[in-house]
N, C-alpha and C positions, 0 to 999 in steps of 0.2 A: 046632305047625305054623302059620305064617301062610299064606294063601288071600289072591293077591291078582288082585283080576278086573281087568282096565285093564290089564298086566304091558307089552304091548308100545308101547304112547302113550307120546307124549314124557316125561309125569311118571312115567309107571308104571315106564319102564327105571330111573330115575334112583332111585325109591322100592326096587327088586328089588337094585339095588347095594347102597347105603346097609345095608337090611337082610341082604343078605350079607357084609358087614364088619362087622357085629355080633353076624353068626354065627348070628341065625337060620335054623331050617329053613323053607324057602321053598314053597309049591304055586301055581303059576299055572295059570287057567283061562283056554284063550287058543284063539279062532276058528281054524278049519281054515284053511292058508294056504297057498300055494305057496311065498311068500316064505320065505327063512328067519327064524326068532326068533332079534333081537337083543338077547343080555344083556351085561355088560361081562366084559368076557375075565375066564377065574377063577371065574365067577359060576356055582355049581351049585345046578338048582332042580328040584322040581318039577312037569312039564306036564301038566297035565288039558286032551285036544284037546274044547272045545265051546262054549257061549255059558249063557247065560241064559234062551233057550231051550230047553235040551236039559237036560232034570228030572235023568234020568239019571246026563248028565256031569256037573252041578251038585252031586248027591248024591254022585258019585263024589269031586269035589274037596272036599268037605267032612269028607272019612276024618281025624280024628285032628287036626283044625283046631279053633284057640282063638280067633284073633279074623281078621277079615274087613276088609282094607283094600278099598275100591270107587271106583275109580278111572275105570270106564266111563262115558261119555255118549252121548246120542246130538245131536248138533249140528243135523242138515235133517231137515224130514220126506219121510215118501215117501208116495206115492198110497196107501194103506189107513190111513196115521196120522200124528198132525200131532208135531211134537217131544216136545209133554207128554206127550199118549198114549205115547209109546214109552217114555219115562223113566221114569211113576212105572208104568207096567205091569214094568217090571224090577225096579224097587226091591220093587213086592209081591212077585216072584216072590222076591228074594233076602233078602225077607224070613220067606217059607212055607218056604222051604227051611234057611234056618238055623234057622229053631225047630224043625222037622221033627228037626236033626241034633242040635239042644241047646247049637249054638251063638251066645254072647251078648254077643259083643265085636265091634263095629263101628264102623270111624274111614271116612269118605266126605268128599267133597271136595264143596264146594259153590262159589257164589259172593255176594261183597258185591254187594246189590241183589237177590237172590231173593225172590221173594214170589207166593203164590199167584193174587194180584189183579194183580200186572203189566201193564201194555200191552203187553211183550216177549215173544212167545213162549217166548224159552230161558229168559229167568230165571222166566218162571212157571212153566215144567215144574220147574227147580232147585227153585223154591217148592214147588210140591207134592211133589216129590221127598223135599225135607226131611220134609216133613208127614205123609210115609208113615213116616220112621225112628222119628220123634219120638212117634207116637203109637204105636210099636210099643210092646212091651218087651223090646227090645235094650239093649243099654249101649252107645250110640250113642255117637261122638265126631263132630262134625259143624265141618272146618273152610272157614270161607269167606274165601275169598281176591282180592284185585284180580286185574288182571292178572301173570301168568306166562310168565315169561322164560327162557330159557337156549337152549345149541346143539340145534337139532334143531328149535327149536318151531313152524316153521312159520309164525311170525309176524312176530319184529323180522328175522328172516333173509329175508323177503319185501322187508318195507322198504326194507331192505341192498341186494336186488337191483336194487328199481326205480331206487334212487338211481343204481345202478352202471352201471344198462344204458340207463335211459328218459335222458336229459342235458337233456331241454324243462322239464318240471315240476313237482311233485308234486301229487299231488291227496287232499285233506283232504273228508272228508261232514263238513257242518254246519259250524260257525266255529273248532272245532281248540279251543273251549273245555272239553269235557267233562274231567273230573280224573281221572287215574289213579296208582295207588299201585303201582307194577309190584314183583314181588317175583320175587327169581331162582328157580328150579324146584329148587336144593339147598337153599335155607334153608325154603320151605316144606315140602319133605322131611325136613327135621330138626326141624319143629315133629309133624310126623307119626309121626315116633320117639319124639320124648317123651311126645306121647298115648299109645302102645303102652307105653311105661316107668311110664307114672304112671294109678293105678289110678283116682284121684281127678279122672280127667279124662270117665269115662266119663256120657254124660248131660248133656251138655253141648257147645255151641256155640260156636267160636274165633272171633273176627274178626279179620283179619290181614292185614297192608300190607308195603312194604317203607317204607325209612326217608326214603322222600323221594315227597313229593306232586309232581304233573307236569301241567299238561293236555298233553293232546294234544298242540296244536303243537309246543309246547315238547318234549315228549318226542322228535318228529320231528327238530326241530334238533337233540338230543343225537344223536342215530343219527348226522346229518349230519356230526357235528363226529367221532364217534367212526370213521366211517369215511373221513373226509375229503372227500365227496362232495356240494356243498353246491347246493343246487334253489331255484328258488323256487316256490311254491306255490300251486296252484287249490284255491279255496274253492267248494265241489259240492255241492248237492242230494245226500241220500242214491242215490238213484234213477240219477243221474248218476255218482257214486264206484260203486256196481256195474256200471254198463256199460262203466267207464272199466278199471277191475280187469278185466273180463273181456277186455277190448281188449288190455289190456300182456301179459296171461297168454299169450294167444294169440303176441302179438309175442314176448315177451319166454323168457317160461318161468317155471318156477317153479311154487310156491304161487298161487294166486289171493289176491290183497292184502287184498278185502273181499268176505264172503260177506254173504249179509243177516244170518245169527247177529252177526256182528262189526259189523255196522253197528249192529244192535241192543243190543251191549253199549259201541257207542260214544256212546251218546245217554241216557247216565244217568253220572251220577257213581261210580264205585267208590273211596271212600276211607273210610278210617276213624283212627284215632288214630296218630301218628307212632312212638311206643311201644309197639305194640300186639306186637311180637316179643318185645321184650325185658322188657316190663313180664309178661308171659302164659306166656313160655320161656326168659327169664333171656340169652336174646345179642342181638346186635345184627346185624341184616342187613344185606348188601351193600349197597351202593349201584350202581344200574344205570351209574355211569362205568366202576365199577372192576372188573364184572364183565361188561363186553363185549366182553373181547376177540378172541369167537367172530366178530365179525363184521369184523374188521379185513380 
């Protein structure tokens, strides 16, 4: 049985498919919700209703499970705790709990640029996040990845819209230099299968891009070109892009385009080796041309 906590977030659906076309048996541990839980049609799983806090249902979803996909984050903090705190206090808990259950197989998501010492609040919690799997003894698979793409993500789909709806101009935090390796949300899905496949992967740490480095701006004009929709562009003060984001959101709708987590991750480089799929998982990932045509 796989346990996978994250089941409803944009990677988590797409992770819940994948491993139901390869026929594993699926359990998600997934927040009370009013909404319905969306899996892709076909897809039988699973559901344990509860969190990470709840010992209980934590223990409950850990019946007759081998290894622990971890897909959950917490992105802002709230008045009693700041990003880190919330993160690596989940990570101990799901880490008390699966030795509790004798469970020793764990693949979690991280991101390039984690570090405990960060100036970033999210990737320092990622950082200590890590630091909690790593010194556990699980058989941790830990992949970290650039930016994450595909339908649903709440991201390049914001973009998409301000192009569509805002017609004045786009607005860029910082000089639109930072590098990004954006990789689409199936191929890193498919690097996370082959962790679960290969025994030899456990204990160890991915770094992983998609096949084409980008800054920013640059990435922006591809959206442009890919949806036809072409702007030109204010160059913003951090501080300025989130008041600005919060301005269009109200106008406009949507996602909000830049939270401080995103502004945060847009002010450090995420890149690493152009090969880093195919050299570490034997294919070759999309290229973000050829796999956008979620937003046409």
């Amino acid at each position: 049985m796989i346990l996978v906590i994250g089941a409803t977030g944009f990677i988590g659906q797409r992770l819940v498919a994948q491993l139901a076309q390869a026929q594993y048996p699926i359990c998600c541990l997934v927040r009370p919700s009013r909404r319905p839980r969306r899996f892709a049609p076909g897809t039988t799983v699973q559901i344990v209703s509860g969190d990470l806090d709840d010992a209980p249902a934590l223990r409950l979803a850990m019946h007759k499970v081998t290894t622990v996909f971890y897909l959950a984050t917490t992105w802002e903090e709230t008045v009693q705790e700041t990003v880190e705190e919330v993160n690596v206090r989940r990570a101990e808990q799901l880490v008390d709990a699966m030795q509790e259950a004798g469970v020793r197989r764990l693949i979690t998501l991280s991101s390039i640029g984690a570090d405990s010492h960060s100036a970033f609040a999210y990737l320092r919690g990622k950082g200590l996040t890590d630091e909690v799997f790593t010194r556990s003894e699980l058989d941790y698979t830990i992949l970290q990845s650039s930016a994450v793409y595909g339908a649903g993500d709440g991201w390049t789909e914001s973009i998409a819209l301000t192009l569509r709806r805002w017609p004045f101009f786009f607005p860029i935090p910082g000089d639109g230099r930072v590098r990004l390796q954006p990789i689409w949300v199936e191929d890193l899905v498919r690097c996370g299968l082959a962790c679960l496949a290969d025994p030899k992967s456990a204990r160890k740490t991915f770094v992983v891009g998609g096949s084409q480095a980008l800054t920013y701006d640059d990435f922006i004009n591809l959206i442009m070109q890919i949806t036809g929709h072409r702007r030109g562009k204010r160059y913003l003060r951090p501080a300025s892009a989130l008041s600005w984001s919060r301005f269009l959101r109200g106008l406009i709708g949507g996602h909000t385009l830049y939270t401080p987590t995103e502004l945060d991750l847009l002010s450090v480089d995420r890149t690493t080796a152009l090969d880093s799929v195919s050299y570490q998982f034997g294919f070759t990932p999309a290229r973000p041309l050829n796999s956008m045509d979620y937003l046409k």
